[in-house]
C-alpha positions in Angstrom: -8.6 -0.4 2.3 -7.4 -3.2 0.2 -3.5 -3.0 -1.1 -1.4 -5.5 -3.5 2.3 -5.7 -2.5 5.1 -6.1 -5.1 8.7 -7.1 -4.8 11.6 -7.0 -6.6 15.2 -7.6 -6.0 18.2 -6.9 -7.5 22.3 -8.2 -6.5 21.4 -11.3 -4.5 24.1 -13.5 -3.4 24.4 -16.3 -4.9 23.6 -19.8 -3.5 23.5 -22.4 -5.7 26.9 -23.5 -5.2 29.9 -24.1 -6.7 29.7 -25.0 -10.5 25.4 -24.7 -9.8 25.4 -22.0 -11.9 22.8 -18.9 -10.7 20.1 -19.2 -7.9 16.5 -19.6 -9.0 14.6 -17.3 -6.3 11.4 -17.0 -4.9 9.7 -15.4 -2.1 7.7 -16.0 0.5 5.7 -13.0 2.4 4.2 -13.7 6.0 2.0 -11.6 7.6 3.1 -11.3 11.4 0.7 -12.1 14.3 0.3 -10.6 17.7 0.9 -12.5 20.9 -2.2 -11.8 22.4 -4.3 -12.5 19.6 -3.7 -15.9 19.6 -3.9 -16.0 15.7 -1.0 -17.8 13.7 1.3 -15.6 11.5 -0.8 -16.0 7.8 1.3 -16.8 5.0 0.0 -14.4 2.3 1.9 -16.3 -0.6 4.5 -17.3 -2.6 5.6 -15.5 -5.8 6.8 -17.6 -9.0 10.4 -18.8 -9.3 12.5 -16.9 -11.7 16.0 -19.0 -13.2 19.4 -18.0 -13.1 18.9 -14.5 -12.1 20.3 -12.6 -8.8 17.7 -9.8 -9.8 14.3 -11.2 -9.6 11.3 -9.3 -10.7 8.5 -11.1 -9.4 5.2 -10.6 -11.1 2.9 -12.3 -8.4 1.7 -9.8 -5.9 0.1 -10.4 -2.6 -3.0 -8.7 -1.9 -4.2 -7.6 2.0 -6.3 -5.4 3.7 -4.9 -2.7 5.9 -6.6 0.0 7.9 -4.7 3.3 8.9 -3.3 2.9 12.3 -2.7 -0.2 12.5 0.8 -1.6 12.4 1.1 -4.6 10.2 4.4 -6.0 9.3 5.0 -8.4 6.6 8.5 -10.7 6.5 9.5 -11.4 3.3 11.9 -14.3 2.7 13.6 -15.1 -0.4 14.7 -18.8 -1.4 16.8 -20.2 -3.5 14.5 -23.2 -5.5 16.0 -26.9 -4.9 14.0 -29.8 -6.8 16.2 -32.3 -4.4 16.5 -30.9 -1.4 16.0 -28.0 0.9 15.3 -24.6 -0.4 18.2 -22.3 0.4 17.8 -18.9 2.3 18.5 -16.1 0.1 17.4 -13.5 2.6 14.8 -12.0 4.5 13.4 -8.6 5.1 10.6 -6.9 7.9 8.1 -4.8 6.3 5.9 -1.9 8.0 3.5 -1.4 5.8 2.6 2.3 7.1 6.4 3.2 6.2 5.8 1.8 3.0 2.4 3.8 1.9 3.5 7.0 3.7 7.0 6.6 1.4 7.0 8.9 -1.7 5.8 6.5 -4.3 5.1 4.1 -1.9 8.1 2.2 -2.4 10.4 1.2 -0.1 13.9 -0.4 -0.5 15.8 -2.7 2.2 19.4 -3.5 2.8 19.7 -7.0 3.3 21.8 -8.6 5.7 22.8 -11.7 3.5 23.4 -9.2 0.4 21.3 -7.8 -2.4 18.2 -4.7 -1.9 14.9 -5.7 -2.0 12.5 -3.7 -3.6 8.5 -2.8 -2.5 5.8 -1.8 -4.0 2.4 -1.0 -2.8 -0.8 -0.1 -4.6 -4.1 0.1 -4.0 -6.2 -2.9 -5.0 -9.3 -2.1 -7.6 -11.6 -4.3 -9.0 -12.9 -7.7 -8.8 -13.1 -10.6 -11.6 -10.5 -12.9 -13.2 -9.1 -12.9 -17.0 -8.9 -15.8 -18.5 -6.1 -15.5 -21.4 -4.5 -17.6 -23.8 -2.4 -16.2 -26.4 -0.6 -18.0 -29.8 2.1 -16.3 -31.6 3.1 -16.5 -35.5 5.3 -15.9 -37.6 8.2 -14.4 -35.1 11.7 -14.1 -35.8 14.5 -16.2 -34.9 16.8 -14.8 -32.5 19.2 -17.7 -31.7 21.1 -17.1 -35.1 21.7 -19.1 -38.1 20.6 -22.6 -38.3 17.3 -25.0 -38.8 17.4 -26.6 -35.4 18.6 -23.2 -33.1 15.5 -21.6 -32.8 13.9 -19.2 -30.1 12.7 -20.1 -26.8 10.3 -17.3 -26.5 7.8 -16.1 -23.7 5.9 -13.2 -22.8 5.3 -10.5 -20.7 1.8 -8.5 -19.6 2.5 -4.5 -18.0 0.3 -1.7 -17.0 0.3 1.7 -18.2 1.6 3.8 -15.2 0.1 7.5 -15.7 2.7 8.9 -13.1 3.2 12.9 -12.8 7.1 11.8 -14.4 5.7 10.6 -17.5 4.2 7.2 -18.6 5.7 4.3 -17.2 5.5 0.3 -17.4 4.4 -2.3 -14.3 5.3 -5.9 -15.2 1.8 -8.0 -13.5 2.3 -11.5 -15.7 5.2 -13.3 -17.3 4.2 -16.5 -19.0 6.3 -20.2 -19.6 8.8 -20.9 -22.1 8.4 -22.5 -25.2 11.4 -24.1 -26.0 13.0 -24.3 -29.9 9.8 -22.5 -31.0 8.6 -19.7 -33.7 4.7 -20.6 -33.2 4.1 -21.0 -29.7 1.0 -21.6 -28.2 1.5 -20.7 -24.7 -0.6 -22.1 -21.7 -4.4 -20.7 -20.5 -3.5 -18.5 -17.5 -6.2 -17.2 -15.3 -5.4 -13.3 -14.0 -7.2 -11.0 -11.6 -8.4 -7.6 -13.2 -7.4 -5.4 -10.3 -3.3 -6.9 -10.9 -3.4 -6.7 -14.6 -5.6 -3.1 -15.1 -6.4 -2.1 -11.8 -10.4 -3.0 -12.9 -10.1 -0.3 -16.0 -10.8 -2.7 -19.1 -9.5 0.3 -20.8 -5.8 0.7 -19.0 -3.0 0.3 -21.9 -1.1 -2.6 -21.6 2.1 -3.7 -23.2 2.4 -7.3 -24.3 6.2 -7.9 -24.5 8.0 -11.0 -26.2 11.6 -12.6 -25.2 13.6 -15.1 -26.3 14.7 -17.0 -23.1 18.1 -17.1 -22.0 20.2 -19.4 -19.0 22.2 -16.5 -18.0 18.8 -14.4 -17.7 20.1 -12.0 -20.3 16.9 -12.7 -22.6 16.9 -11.0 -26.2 14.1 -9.0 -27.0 11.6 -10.1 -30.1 9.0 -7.4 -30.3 6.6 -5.8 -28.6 2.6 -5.0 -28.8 0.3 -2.4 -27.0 -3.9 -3.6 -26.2 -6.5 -3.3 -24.1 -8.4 -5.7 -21.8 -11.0 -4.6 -23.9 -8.4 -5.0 -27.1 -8.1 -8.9 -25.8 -11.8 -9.4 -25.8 -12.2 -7.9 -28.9 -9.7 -9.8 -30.4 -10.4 -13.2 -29.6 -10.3 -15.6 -32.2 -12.0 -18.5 -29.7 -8.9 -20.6 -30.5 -8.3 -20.4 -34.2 -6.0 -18.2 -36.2 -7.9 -15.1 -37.5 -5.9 -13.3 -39.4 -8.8 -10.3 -39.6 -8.0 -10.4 -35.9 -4.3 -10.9 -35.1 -2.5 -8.5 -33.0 0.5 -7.3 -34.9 3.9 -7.6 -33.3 6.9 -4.5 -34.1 10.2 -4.4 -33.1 11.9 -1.0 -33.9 9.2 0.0 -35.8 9.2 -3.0 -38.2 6.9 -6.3 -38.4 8.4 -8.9 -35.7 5.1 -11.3 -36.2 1.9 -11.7 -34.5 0.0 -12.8 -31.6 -3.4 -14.4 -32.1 -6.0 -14.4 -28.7 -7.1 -18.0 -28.5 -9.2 -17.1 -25.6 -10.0 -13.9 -24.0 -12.8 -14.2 -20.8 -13.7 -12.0 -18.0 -15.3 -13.5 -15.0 -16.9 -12.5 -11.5 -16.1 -8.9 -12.1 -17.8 -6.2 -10.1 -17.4 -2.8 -9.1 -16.0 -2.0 -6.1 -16.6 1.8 -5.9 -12.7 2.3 -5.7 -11.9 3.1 -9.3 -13.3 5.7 -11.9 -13.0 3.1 -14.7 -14.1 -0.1 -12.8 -15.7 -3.0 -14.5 -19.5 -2.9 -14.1 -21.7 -5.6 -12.6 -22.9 -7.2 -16.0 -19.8 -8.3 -17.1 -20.0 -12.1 -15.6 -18.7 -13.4 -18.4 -17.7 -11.9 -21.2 -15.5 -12.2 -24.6 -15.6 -12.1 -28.4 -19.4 -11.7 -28.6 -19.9 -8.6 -26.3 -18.2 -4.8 -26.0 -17.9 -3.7 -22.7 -18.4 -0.1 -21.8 -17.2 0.8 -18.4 -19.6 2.7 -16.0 -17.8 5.8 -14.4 -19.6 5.2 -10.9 -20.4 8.4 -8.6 -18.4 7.4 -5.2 -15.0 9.5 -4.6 -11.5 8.4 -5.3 -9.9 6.4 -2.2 -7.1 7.9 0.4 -4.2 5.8 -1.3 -5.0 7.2 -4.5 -4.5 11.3 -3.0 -1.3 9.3 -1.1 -0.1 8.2 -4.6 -0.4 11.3 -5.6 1.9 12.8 -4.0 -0.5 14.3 -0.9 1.4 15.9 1.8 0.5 15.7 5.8 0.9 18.0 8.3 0.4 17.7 12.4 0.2 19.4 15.3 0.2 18.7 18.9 -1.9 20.4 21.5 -0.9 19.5 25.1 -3.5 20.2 28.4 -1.3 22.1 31.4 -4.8 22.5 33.4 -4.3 22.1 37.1 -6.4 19.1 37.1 -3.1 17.2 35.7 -2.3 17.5 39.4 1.5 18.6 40.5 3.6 16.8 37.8 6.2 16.5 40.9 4.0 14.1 42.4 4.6 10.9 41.4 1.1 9.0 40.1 0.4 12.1 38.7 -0.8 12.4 34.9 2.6 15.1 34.1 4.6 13.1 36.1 7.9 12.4 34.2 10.2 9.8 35.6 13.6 10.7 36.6 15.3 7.9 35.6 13.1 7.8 32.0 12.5 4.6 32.7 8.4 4.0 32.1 6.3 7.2 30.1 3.4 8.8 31.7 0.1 8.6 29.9 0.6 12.0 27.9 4.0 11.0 26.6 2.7 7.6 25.8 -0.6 9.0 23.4 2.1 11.2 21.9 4.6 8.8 20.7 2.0 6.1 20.4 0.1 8.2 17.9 3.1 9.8 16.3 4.5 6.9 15.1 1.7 6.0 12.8 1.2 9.9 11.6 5.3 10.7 11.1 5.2 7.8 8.6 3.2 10.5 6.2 4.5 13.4 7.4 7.9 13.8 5.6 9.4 16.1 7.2 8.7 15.7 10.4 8.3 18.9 11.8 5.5 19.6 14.4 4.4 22.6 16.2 3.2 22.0 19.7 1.0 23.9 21.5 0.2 24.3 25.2 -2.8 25.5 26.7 -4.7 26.0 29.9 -1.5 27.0 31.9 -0.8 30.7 33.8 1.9 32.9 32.5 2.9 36.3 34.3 -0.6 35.9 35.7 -2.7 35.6 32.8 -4.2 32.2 31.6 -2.9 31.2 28.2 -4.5 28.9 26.2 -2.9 28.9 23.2 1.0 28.7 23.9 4.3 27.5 22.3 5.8 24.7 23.6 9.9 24.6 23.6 12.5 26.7 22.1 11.3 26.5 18.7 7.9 27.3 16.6 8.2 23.6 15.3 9.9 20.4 16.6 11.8 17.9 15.0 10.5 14.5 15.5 8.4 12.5 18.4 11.9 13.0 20.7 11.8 17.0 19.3 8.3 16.8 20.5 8.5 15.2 23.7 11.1 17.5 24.7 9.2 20.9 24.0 6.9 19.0 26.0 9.1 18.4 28.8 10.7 22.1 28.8 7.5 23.7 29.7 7.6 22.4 32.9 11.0 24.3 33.0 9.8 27.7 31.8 7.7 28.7 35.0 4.0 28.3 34.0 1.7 27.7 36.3 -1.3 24.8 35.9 -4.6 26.6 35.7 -8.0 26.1 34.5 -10.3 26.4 32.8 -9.9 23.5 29.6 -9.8 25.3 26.5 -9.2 23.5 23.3 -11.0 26.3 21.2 -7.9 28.3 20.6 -5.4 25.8 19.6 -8.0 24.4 17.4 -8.9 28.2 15.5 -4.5 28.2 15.5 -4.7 24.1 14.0 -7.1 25.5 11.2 -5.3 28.4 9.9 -2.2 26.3 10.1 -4.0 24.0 7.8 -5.5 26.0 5.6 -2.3 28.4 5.2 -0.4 25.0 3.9 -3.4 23.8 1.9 -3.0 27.2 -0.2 0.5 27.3 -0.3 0.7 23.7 -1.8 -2.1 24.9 -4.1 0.3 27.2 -5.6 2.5 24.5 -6.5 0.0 22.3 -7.9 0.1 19.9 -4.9 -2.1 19.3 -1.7 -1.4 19.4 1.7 -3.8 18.2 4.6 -3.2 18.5 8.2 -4.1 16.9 11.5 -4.4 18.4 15.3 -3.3 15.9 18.3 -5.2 17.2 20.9 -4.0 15.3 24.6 -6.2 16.2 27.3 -7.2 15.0 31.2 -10.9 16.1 30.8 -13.9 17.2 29.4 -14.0 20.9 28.2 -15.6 23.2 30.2 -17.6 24.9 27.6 -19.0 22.0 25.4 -21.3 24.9 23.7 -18.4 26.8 22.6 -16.0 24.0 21.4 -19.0 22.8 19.4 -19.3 25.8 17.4 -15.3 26.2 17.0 -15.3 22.6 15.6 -18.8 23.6 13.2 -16.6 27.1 11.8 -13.4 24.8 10.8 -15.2 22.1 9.3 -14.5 23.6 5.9 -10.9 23.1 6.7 -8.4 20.7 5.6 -8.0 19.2 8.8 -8.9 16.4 11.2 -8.6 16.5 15.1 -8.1 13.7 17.2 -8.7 14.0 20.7 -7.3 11.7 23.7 -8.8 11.7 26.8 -6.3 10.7 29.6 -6.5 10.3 33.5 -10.3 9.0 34.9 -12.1 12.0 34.4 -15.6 11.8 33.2 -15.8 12.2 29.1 -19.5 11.9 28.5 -18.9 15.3 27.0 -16.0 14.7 24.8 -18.1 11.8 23.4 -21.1 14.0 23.0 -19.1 16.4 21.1 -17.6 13.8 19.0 -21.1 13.1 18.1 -22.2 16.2 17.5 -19.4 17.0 14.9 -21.1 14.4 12.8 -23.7 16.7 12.3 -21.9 19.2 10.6 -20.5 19.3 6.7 -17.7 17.2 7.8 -16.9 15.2 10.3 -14.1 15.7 11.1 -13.5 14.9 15.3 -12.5 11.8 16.9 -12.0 11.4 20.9 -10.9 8.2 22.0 -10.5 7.3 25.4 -6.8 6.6 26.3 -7.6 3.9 29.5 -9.6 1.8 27.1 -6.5 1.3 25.2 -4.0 1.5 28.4 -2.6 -2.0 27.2 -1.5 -1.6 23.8 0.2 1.2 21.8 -1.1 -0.2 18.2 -4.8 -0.6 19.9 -4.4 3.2 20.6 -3.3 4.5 17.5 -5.6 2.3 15.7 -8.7 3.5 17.5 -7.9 7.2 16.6 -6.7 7.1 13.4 -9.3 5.0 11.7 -11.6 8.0 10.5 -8.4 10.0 9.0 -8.5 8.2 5.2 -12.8 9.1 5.2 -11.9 12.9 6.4 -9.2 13.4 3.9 -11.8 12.2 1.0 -14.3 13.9 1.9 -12.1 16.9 2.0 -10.7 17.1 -1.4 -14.1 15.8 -2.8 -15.9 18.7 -1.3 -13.8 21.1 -2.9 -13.6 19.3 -6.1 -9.8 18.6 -5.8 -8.8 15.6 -7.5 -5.9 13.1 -6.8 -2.8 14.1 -8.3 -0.7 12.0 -10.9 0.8 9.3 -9.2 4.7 10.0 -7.9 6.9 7.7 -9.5 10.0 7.2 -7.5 13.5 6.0 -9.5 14.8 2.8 -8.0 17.9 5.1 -7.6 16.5 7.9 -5.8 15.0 5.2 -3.2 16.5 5.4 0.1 17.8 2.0 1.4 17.1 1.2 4.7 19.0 -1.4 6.9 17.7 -4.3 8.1 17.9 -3.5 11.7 15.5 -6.4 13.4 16.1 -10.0 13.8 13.9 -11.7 11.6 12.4 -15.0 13.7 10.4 -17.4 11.3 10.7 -20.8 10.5 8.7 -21.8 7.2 8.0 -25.9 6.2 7.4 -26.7 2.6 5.0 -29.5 2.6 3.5 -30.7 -0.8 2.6 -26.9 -2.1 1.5 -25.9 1.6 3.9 -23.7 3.1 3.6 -23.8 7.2 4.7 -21.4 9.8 6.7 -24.1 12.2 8.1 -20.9 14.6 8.3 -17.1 15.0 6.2 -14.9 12.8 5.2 -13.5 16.0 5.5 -9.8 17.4 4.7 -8.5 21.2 2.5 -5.4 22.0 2.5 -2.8 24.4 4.7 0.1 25.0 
């Protein structure tokens, strides 16, 4: 998936020294490396500077792909800009970019250490193609008071319609230069992408907002006017002032001016299947002369856009006691737990491996976990509650359920059985998917299933996994230990075959080295199961969820931040850090 990152801060400390007036901040985000890639950390960019303010909000976003389960973390650095000298270190902040997408709104605030809260953003990135825009205003009115020469120094700003399930709200995506001691400025050509400015939909309102420019950043508000991409095109005037075509500027309802489109051009745009109103293949290049009609194309909405949504996830963990585990007293053995807690066998490891990606969406946190393949009062159970409690809290909750059963005198049987805690998984599922129904919200769930082997009825796990295909659930499935898993992988393959796919097993020695590998490997499918889900049942993505700043949770910054950035002539360089270590 492709997603556009957006920061704001607000309460900065100020740097510029004494009698320097106010810090001028930028940022910087770097993507982090691995150390066993080998790969530098990649700087994804740097936003524009905004003067005397301790509250940026930056306009330039930086765009990356991300695949579920993978753990990418961005640092974000914030400078103070010196034309003379070095820039000044404002702050920094470590981004996970799952804990921002599974966040209610995806937004995400941090605590930083140097003072101030920095703001995130991420959305989903639609679209292809470039505007090219140049805009002239007329005929605005003079802010700056009484006088021939004090006159406004006015620019503007582009934002996005946000259709949220609170009500219609504003994005800022573009703030243009100043024009100093000026009524009839002809601001600069500016070239934008389409998925920033409309998110690919030509038709997306947008707000065209005009200031006059202040030092203290207090800037006086001159009007406002509401268009179209499509409105732009139209209303091009191919650089001369058309009154039959000026947009007209109001500010509390009254005549504040107007803005004429110079130039209004849309480039390289394309669909990218990700968007209901994406702009179509034809539109190479297009302004004055052509009317563009979107094409509503036939693929499903994407996973972020049932995330934004407000789309709640559900998971439970299913836990092999089979006595091919061997005697989890034995040490070497797959349920042996260390004494001391000092290393994780492999079950505890697929656990919290996995569980760290999944609790990210799961709000609150609260898993059941189920047992199975293990004797109780003589009679094999496979279907059984782990722990004290019908649901634990967290991956510690979790792991200790896990570890109590070995208190609660079971004994290890045979044979493996996952049909039972997958018919439990599904009800589970489709119990919550109802209930969130009722609410007008959605729910989808997810079944851990950590096992030592192949089941010993492939036949009959096959046909479980066809009957709760139709459910709102997905099941991974991690083979530990060196047992032989052709049949696991069959059955994996075989699920394809039904309505939905919705199995994955992935073999947990393949991935012995690495935690994020792991989790990586058998999450990937989830975002394509969830789709296809909703789609089949013609359940649409809700309203997107938008968050206030001040119901936002701040986090602290709680790691070291280790990066060393060089400007050098526009470049900027990672000279040290940037890079993270893997494993457990």
């Amino acid at each position: 998936m492709k997603l556009e990152l957006s920061l704001r801060a607000v309460d900065l400390k100020n740097v510029a020294g004494l009698w320097k007036g106010t810090s001028d901040p930028f940022c910087v985000v770097t993507q982090m490396s691995t150390s066993s890639s080998g790969a530098p950390p990649q700087v994804l960019g740097r936003s524009e500077v905004i003067q005397n303010t301790l509250s940026p909000s930056w306009t330039h976003v930086f765009p990356f792909d991300y695949e579920m389960g993978t753990i990418v973390k961005l640092i974000v650095t914030i400078y103070d800009e010196e034309t003379k000298r070095d820039n000044k270190p404002m702050g920094s902040a470590l981004l996970d970019v799952a804990d921002v997408l599974g966040a209610r709104g995806q937004r995400k605030a941090i605590q930083l250490r140097q003072g101030g809260k920095l703001f995130a953003h991420l959305r989903e990135r639609h679209g292809t193609g470039l505007l090219r825009l140049q805009l002239k205003a007329s005929q605005l009115k003079n802010t700056e008071g009484f006088g021939f020469r004090n006159k406004s120094d006015p620019f503007f700003e582009i934002s996005r319609q946000i259709n949220s399930a609170s009500g219609d709200t504003w994005d800022n995506v573009y703030r243009s230069e100043t024009k100093m001691n000026n009524l009839e400025p002809e601001w600069n050509m500016t070239t934008l992408e389409l998925s920033t400015v409309c998110g690919g939909d030509i038709h997306l309102p947008l707000k065209v907002t005009i200031y006059d420019y202040d030092d203290d950043g207090k800037h006086d508000y001159m009007g406002e006017l509401e268009t179209t991409v499509q409105g732009l095109l139209t209303a091009c005037t191919n650089g001369v002032e058309d009154p039959s075509k000026a947009l007209k500027v109001q500010k509390q309802g009254k005549a504040a001016g107007v803005v004429y489109v110079f130039q209004a051009e849309v480039s390289g745009a394309s669909n990218n299947n990700h968007h209901n109103n994406d702009v179509t293949p034809r539109m190479a290049a297009v302004s004055l002369q052509e009317t563009v009609t979107p094409v509503v194309p036939t693929t499903a909405p994407s996973f972020v856009r049932y995330l934004s949504g407000g789309l709640e996830f559900n998971v439970v963990v299913g836990i092999d006691f089979t006595g091919s585990n061997g005697n989890p007293r034995d040490a070497g053995t797959l349920h042996y737990l260390d004494p001391t807690g000092a290393t994780k066998n492999d079950y505890e490891k697929a656990i919290s491996s996995i569980l760290s990606v999944l609790s990210k969406y799961d709000h609150d946190q609260q898993y059941p976990v189920l047992g199975f393949g293990a004797k109780y009062n003589g009679v094999v159970n496979h279907c059984f509650q782990c722990g004290p409690h019908p649901e634990a809290k967290g991956i510690d909750g979790v792991l200790d359920a896990y570890h109590q059963v070995f208190r609660s005198g079971l004994i290890m049987s045979s044979p493996t059985d996952i049909t039972h805690v997958i018919q439990k998984a599904a009800e589970r599922a489709t119990d919550a998917q109802k209930k969130a129904e009722a609410f007008g919200k959605q729910a989808y769930s997810i079944l851990l299933v950590v096992t030592d082997g192949a089941v010993t009825d492939v036949k009959a796990t096959a046909d479980c996994l066809a009957r709760v295909c139709d459910a709102p659930l997905s099941i991974v499935i991690v083979g530990v230990g060196h047992a032989d898993f052709t049949a696991m992988q069959f059955l994996d393959d075989a699920n394809k075959s039904t309505r939905r796919d919705i199995a994955q097993f992935v073999e947990f020695n393949q991935h012995k080295e690495s935690s994020a590998s792991l989790s990586a490997a058998t999450l990937k499918e989830i975002p394509d199961q969830v789709v296809s889900y909703f789609q089949w049942r013609g359940i649409s993505p809700g309203k997107p969820i938008e968050v206030e700043e001040e119901d936002i949770i701040v986090a602290e910054e709680e790691e070291d931040i280790d990066l060393s950035l060089d400007f050098q002539e526009g470049d900027i360089v990672v000279t040290a850090g940037g890079t993270r270590e893997i494993g457990w």
